[in-house]
N, C-alpha and C positions, 0 to 999 in steps of 0.2 A: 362823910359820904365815901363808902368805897366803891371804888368802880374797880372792877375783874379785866382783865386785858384777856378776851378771846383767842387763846391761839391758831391763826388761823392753817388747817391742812392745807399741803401743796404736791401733788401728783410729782412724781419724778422729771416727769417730761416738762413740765412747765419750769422746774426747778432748774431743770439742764439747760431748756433756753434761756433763762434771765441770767447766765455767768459768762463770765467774760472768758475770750477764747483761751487763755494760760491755764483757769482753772478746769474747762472744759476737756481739755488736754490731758491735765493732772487725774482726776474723776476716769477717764478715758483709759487712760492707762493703766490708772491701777485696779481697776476694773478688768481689766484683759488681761494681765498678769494672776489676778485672782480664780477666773473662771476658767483660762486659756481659753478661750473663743475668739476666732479671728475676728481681723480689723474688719471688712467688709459686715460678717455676724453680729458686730457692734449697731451698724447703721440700720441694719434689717430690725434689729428687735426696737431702735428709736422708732422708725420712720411707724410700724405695726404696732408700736407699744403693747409688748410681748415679753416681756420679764416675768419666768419661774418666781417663786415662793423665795428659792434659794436666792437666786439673782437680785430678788430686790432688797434682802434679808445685807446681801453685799454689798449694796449701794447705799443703802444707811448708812452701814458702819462706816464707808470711805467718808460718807458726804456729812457722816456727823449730826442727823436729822431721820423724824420719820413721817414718813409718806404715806400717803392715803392707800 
């Protein structure tokens, strides 16, 4: 019997909540060194979940995973 392991997709925002606040941090920052977009411009595009093509094209590659 083979059984297939679904991998399941996870939208960024869920992925951001379920890490713990070091990594949260890490993700954070190198994310804003990548885009140059201020700290405040961070929490707006969380809070609207509002990431460009590019921006979330950036946040794979830090977070190492790809998003819905």
């Amino acid at each position: 019997m083979n059984k297939r392991i679904k991998k399941q997709k996870i939208g960024f925002i869920s992925y951001y909540d379920a890490l713990d606040p070091t990594e949260k941090k890490r993700v954070r920052e190198e994310f804003l060194k990548k885009s140059e977009l201020s700290y405040p411009a961070w929490f707006t595009k969380i809070r609207r979940k509002s990431f460009t093509a590019l921006e979330r094209k950036a946040l794979q590659e830090i977070c190492n995973t790809k998003f819905e």
